[in-house]
BABAFI-555661 format. One record per residue (C-alpha): residue in three letters; y negated, x negated, z; residue number from 0. Coordinates in nm, 4 decimals. Last residue first. Layout:
# BABAFI-555661
<site residu="Ala" Y="Y" X="X" Z="Z" num="NUM"/>
...
# end
This chain:
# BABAFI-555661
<site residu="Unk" Y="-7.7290" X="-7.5931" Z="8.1948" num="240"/>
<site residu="Unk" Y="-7.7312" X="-7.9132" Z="8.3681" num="239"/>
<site residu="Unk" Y="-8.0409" X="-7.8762" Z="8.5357" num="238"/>
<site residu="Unk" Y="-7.9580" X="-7.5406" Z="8.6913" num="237"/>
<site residu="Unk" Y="-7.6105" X="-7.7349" Z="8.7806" num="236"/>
<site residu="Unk" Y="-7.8647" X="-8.0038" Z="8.9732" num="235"/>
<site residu="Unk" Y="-8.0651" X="-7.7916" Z="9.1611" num="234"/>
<site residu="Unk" Y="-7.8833" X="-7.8395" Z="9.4745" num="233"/>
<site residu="Unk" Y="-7.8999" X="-8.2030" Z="9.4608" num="232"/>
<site residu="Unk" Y="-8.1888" X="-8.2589" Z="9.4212" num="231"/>
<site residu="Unk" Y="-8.3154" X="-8.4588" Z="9.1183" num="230"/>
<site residu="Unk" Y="-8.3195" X="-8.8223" Z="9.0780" num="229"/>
<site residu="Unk" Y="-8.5871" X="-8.9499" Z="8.8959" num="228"/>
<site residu="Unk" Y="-8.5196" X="-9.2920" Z="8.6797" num="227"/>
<site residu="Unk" Y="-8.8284" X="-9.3374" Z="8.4556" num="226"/>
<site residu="Unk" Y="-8.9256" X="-9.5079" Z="8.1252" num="225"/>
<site residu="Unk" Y="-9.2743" X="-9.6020" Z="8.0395" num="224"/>
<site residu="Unk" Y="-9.3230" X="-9.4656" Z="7.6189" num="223"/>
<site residu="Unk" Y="-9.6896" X="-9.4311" Z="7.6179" num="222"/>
<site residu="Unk" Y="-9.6743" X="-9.0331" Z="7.6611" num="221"/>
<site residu="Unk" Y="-9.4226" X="-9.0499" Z="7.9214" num="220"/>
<site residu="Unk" Y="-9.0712" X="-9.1031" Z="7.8995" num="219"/>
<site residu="Unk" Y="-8.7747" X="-8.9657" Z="8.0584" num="218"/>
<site residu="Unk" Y="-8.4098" X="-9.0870" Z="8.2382" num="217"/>
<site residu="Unk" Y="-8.2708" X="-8.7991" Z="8.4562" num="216"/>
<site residu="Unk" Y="-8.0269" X="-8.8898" Z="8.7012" num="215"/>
<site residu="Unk" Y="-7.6570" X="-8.7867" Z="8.8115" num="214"/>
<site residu="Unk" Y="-7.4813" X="-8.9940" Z="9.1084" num="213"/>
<site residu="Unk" Y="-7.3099" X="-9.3117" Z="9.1477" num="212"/>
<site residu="Unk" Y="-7.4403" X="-9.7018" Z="9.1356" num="211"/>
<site residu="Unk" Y="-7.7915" X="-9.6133" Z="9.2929" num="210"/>
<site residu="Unk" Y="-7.9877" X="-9.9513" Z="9.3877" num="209"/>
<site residu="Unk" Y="-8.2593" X="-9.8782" Z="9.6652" num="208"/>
<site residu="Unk" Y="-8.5994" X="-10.0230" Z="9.7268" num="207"/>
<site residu="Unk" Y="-8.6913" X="-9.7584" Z="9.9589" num="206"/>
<site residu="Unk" Y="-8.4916" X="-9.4637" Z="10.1455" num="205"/>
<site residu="Unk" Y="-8.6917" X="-9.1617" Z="10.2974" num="204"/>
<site residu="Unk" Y="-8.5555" X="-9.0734" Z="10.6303" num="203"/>
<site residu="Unk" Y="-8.5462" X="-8.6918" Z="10.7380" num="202"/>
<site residu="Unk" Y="-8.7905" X="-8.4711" Z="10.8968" num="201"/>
<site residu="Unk" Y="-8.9610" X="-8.6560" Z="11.0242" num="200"/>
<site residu="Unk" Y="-9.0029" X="-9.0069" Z="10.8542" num="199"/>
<site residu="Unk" Y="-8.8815" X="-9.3560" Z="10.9767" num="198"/>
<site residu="Unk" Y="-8.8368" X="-9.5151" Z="10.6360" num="197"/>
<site residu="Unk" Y="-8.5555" X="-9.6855" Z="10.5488" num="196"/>
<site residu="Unk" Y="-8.5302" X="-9.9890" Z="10.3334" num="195"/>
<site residu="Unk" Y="-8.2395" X="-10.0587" Z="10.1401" num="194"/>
<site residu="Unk" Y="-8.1913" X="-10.4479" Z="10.0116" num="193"/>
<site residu="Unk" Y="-8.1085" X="-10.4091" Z="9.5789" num="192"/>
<site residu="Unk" Y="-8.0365" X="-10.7195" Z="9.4617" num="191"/>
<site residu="Unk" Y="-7.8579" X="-10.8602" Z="9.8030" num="190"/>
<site residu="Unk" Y="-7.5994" X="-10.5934" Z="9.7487" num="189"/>
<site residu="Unk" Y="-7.4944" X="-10.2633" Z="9.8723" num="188"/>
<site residu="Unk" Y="-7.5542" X="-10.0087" Z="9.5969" num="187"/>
<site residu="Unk" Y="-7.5971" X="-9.6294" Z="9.7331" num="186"/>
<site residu="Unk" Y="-7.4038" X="-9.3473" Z="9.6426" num="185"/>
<site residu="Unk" Y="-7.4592" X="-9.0248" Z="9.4843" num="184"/>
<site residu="Unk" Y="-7.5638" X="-8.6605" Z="9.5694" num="183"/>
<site residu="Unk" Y="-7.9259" X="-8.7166" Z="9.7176" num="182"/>
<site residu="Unk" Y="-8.1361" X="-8.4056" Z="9.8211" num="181"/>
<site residu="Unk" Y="-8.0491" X="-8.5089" Z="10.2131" num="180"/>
<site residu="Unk" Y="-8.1106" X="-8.8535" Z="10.1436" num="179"/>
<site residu="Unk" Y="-8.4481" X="-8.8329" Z="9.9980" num="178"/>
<site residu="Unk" Y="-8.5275" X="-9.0689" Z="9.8027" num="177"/>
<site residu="Unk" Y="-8.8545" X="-9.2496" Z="9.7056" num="176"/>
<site residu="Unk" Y="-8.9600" X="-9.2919" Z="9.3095" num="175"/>
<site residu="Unk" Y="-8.8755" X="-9.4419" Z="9.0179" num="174"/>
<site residu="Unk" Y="-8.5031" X="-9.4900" Z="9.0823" num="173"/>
<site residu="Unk" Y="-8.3330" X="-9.8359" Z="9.0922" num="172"/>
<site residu="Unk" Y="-8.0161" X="-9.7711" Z="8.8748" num="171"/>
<site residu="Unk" Y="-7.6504" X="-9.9415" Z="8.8764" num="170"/>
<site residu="Unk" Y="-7.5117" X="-9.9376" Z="8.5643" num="169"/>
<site residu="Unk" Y="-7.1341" X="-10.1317" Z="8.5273" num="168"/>
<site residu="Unk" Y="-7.1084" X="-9.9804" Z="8.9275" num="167"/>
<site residu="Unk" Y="-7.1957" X="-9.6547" Z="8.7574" num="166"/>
<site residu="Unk" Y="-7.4955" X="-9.4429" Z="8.7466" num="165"/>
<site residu="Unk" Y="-7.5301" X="-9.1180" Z="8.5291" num="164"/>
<site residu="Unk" Y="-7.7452" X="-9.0259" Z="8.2555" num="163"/>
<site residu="Unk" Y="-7.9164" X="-8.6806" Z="8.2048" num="162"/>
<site residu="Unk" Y="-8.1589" X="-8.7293" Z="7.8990" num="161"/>
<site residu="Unk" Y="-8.5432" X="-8.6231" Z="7.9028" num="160"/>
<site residu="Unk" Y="-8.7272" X="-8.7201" Z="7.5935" num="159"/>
<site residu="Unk" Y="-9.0759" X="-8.6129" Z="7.7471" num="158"/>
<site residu="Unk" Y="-9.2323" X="-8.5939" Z="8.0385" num="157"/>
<site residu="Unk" Y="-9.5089" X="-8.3339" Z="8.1146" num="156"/>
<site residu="Unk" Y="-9.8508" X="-8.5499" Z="8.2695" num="155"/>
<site residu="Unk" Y="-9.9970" X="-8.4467" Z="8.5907" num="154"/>
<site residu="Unk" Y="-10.3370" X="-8.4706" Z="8.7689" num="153"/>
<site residu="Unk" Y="-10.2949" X="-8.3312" Z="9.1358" num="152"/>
<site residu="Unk" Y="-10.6291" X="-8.3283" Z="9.2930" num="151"/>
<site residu="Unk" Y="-10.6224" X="-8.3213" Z="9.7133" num="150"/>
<site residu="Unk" Y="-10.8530" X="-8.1233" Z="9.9045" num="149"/>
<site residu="Unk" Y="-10.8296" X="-8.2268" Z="10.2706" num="148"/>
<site residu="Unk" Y="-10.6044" X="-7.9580" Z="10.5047" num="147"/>
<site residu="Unk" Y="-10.7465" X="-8.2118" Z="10.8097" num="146"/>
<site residu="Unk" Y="-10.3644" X="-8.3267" Z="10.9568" num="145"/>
<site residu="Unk" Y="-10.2639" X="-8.3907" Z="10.5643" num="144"/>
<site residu="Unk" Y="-10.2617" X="-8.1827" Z="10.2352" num="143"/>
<site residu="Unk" Y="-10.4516" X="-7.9185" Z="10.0597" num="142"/>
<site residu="Unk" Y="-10.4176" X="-7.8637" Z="9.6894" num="141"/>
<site residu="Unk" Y="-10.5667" X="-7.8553" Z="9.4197" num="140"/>
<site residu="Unk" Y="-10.3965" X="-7.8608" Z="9.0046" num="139"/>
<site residu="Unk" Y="-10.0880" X="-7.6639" Z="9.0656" num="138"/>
<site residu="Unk" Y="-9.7915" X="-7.8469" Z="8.9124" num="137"/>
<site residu="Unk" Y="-9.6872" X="-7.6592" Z="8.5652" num="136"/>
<site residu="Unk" Y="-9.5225" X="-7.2994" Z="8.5520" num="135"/>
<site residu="Unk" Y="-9.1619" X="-7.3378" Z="8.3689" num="134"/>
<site residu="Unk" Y="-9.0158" X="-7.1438" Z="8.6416" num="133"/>
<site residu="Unk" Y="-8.7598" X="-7.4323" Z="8.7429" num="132"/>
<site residu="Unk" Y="-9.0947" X="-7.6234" Z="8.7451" num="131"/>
<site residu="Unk" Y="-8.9066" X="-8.0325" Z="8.8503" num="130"/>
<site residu="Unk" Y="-9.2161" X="-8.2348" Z="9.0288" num="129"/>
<site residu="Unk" Y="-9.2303" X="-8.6750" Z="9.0112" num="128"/>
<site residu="Unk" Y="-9.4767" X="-8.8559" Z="9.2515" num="127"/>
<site residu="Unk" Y="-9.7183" X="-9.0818" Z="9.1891" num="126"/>
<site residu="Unk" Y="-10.0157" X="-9.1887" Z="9.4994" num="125"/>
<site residu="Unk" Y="-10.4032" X="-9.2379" Z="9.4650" num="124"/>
<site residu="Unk" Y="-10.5609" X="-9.4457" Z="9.7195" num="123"/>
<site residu="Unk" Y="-10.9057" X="-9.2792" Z="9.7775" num="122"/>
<site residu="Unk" Y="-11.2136" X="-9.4706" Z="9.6210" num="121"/>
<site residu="Unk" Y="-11.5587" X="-9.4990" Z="9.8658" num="120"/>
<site residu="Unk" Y="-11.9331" X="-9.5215" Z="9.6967" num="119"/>
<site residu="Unk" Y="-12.0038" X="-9.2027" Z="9.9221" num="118"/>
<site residu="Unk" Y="-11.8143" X="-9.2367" Z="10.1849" num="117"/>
<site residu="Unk" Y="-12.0682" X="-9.2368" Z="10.4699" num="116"/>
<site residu="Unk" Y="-12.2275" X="-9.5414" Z="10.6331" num="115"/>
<site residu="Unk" Y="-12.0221" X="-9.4379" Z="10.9831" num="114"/>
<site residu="Unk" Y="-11.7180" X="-9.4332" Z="10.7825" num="113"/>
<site residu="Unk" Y="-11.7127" X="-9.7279" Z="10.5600" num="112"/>
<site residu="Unk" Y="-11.3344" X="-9.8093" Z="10.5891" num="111"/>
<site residu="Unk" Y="-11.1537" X="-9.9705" Z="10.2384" num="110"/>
<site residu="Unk" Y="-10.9125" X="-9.7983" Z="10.0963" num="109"/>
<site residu="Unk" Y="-10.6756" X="-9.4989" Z="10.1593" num="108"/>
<site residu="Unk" Y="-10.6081" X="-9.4895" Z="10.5547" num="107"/>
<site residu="Unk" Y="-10.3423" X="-9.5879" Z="10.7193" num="106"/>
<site residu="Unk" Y="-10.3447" X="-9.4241" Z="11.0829" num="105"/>
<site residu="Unk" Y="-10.3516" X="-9.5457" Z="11.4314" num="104"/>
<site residu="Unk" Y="-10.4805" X="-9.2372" Z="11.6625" num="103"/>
<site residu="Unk" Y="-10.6878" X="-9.2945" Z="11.9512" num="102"/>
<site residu="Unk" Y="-10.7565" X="-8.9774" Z="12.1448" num="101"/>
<site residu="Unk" Y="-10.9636" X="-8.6848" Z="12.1300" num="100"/>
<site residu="Unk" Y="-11.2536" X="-8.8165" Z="12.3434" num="99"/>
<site residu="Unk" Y="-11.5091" X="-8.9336" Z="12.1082" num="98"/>
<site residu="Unk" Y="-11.4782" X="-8.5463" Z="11.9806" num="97"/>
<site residu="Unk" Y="-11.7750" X="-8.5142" Z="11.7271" num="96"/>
<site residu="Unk" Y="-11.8000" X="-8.8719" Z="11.5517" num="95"/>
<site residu="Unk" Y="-12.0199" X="-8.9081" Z="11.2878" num="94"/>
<site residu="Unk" Y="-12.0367" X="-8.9160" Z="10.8695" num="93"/>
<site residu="Unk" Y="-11.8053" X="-8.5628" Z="10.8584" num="92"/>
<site residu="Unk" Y="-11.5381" X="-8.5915" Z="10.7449" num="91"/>
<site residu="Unk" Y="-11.4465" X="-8.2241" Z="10.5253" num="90"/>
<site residu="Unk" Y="-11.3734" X="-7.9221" Z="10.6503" num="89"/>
<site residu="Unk" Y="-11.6413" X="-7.7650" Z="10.4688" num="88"/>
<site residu="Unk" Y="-11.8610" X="-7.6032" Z="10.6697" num="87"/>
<site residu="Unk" Y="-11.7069" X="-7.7235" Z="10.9848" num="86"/>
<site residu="Unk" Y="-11.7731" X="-8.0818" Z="10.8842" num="85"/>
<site residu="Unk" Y="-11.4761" X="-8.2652" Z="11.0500" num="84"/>
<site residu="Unk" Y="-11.4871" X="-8.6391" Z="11.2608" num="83"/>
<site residu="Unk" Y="-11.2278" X="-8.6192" Z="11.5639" num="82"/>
<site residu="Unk" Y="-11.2237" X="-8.9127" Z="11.7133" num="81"/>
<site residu="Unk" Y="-11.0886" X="-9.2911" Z="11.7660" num="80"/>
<site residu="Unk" Y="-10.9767" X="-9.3681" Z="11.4591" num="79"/>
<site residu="Unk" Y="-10.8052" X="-9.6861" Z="11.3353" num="78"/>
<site residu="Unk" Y="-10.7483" X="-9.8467" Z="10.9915" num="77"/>
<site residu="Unk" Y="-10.4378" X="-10.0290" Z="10.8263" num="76"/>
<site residu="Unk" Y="-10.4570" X="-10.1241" Z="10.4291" num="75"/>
<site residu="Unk" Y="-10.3203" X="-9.9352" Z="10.1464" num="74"/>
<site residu="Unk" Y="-10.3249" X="-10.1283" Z="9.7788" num="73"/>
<site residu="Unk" Y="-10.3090" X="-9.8619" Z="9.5140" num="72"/>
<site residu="Unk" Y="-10.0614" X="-9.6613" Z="9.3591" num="71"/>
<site residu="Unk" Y="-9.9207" X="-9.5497" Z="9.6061" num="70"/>
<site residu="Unk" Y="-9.6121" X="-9.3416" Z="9.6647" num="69"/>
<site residu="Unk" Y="-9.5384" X="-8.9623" Z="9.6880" num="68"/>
<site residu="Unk" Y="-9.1770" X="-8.8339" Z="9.7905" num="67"/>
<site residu="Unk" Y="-8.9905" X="-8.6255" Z="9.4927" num="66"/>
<site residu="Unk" Y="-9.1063" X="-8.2943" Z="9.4045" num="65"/>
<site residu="Unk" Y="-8.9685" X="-7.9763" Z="9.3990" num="64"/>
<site residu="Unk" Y="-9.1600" X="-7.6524" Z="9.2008" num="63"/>
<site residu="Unk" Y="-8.9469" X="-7.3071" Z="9.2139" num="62"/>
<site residu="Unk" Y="-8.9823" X="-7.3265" Z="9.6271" num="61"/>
<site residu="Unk" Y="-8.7620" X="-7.0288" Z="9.7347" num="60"/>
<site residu="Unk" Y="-8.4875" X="-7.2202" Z="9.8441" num="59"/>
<site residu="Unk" Y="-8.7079" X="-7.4681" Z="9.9976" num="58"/>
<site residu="Unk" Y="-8.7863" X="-7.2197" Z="10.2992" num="57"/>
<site residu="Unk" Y="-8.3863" X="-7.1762" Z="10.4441" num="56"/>
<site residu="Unk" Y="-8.3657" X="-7.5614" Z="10.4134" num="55"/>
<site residu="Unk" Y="-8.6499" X="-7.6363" Z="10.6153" num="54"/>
<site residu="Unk" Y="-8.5785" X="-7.4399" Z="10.9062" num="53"/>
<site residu="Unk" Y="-8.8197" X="-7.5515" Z="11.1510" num="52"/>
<site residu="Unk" Y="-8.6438" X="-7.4693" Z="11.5250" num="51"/>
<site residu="Unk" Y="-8.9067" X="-7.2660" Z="11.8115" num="50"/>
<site residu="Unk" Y="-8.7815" X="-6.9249" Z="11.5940" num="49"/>
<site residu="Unk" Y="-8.9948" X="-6.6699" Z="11.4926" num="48"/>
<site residu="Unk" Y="-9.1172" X="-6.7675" Z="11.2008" num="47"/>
<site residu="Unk" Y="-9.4590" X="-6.7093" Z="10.9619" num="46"/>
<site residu="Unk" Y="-9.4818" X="-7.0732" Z="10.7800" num="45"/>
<site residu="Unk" Y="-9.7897" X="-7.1916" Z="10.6886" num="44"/>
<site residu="Unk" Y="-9.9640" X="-7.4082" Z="10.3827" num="43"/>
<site residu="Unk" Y="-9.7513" X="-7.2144" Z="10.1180" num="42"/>
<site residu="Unk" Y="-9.8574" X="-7.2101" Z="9.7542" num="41"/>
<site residu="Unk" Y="-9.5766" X="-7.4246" Z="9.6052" num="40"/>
<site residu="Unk" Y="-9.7022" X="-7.7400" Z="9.6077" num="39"/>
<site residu="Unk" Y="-9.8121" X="-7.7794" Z="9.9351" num="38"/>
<site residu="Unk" Y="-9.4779" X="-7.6841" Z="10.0588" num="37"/>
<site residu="Unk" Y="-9.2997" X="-7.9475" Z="9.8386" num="36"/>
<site residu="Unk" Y="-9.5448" X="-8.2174" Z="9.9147" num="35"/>
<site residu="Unk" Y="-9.5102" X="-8.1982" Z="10.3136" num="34"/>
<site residu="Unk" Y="-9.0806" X="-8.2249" Z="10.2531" num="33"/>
<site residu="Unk" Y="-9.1704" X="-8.4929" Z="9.9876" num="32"/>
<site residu="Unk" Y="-9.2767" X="-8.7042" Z="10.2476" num="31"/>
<site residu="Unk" Y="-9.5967" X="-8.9111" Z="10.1577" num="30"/>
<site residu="Unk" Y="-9.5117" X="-9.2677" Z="10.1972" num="29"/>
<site residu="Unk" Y="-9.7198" X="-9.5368" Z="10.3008" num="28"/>
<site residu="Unk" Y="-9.6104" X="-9.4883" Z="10.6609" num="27"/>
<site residu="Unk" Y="-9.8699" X="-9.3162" Z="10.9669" num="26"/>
<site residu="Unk" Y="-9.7721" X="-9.4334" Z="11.2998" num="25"/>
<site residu="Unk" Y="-9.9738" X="-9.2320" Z="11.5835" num="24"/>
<site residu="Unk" Y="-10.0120" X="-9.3348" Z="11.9047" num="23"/>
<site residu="Unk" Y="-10.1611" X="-9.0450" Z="12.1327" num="22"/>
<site residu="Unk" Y="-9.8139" X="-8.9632" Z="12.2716" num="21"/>
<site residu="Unk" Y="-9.5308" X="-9.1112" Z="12.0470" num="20"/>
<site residu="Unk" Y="-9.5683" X="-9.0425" Z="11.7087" num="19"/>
<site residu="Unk" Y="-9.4315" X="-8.9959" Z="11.3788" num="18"/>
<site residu="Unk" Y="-9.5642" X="-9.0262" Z="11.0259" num="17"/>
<site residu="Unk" Y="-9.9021" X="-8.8987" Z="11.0980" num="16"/>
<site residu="Unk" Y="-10.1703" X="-8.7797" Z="10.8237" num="15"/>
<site residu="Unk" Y="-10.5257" X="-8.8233" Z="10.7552" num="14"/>
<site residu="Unk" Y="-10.6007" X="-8.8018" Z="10.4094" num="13"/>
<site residu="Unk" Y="-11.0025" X="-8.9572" Z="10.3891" num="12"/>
<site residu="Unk" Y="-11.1343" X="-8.6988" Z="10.1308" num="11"/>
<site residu="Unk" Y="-11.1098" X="-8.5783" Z="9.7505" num="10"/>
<site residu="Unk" Y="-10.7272" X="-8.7330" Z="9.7593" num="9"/>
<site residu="Unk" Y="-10.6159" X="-8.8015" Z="9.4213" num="8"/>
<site residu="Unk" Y="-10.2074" X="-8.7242" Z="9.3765" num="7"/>
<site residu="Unk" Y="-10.0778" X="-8.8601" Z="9.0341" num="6"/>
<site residu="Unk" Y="-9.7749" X="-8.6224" Z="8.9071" num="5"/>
<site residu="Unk" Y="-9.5248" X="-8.7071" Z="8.6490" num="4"/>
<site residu="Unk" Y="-9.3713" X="-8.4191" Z="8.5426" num="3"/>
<site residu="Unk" Y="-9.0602" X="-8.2417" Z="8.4581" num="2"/>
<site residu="Unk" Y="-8.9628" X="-7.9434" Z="8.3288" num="1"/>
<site residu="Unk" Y="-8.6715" X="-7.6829" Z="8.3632" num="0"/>
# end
């Protein structure tokens, strides 16, 4: 197994929605790590012939997971109200093409100059952490959001990597988002550490959390910044060994 830090550059305005009720659209901060793990591993669609998503039945095969995707940068609110691709492309296009799609509230990555074009514009980048169980690194492109935009994915191997595990005596903030349902541990409940969830099909992402059970990798990076990632929890006897 190894790990890497991951810093996700979009190459175009990342368009995405968090949930939504008819033509509103609320789009978090976050990047689930649900989206992130498909993208990384090579699979845009799904071929299935049931209605129902089966998300756990796909991951299995995934040999790269990754943690949710935060930013780095400063993310304030913008709105939309069409439809903007470049056929050629599919990229935004300067204009409008479908005034009539809908409105759609979104976040988007920096500061909105769409109708003077984007070309003096800087995309948010967001971190995330991937575990290669096939000892392949992170791809390098991929696509990502509502538009499939291009996406870099510059990554750094960690190094030093030590399985720890948190106590009450050593309760741990972790690096990154969490995903409950690849989380084998227990939260802390105190004023130190308040939990914030995050609204996110398919599952809630946890914030700001304390652990004080649960197996976690500590690791370094090239200047010596430590890390807390959390693995999932059905990798982590692969890990172990």
């Amino acid at each position: 197994m190894k790990l890497y830090k991951c810093h996700l550059e979009p190459h175009d305005f990342l368009f995405f929605v968090s949930r939504d009720l008819a033509k509103i659209g609320v789009t978090e901060k976050i990047i689930h790590n649900t989206a992130l793990n498909y993208a990384m591993n090579y699979t845009s669609r799904i071929i299935s012939f049931s209605s129902q998503p089966d998300y756990n039945r796909d991951i299995e095969k995934f040999q790269i997971r990754v943690t949710p995707a935060y930013p780095l940068d400063p993310v304030p609110e913008i709105g939309f109200s069409y439809n903007a691709v470049n056929d050629l492309d599919i990229s935004t296009d300067a204009l409008g093409n479908y005034p009539t799609v809908g409105k759609y509230y979104k976040i988007d990555l920096g500061t909105i100059q769409m109708m003077k074009g984007k070309k003096f514009f800087r995309f948010t980048n967001f971190e995330f952490f991937a575990f290669s169980f096939n000892d392949f690194p992170p791809r390098r492109i991929i696509r990502l959001g509502k538009k499939d935009n291009y996406c870099a994915v510059n990554f750094e191997e960690l190094r030093e990597i030590k399985m720890r595990e948190a106590s009450k005596q050593n309760i741990v903030k972790p690096s990154h988002p969490i995903n409950p349902l690849e989380f084998y541990g227990d939260f802390a409940i105190n004023s130190q550490f308040p939990i914030v969830f995050l609204s996110i099909p398919p599952h809630s992402l946890v914030m700001n959390c304390g652990i004080e059970s649960g197996k976690y990798l500590e690791a370094k990076d090239a200047k010596g910044k430590l890390y807390y990632i959390f693995p999932p929890k059905d990798k982590l006897e692969e890990i172990v060994e």
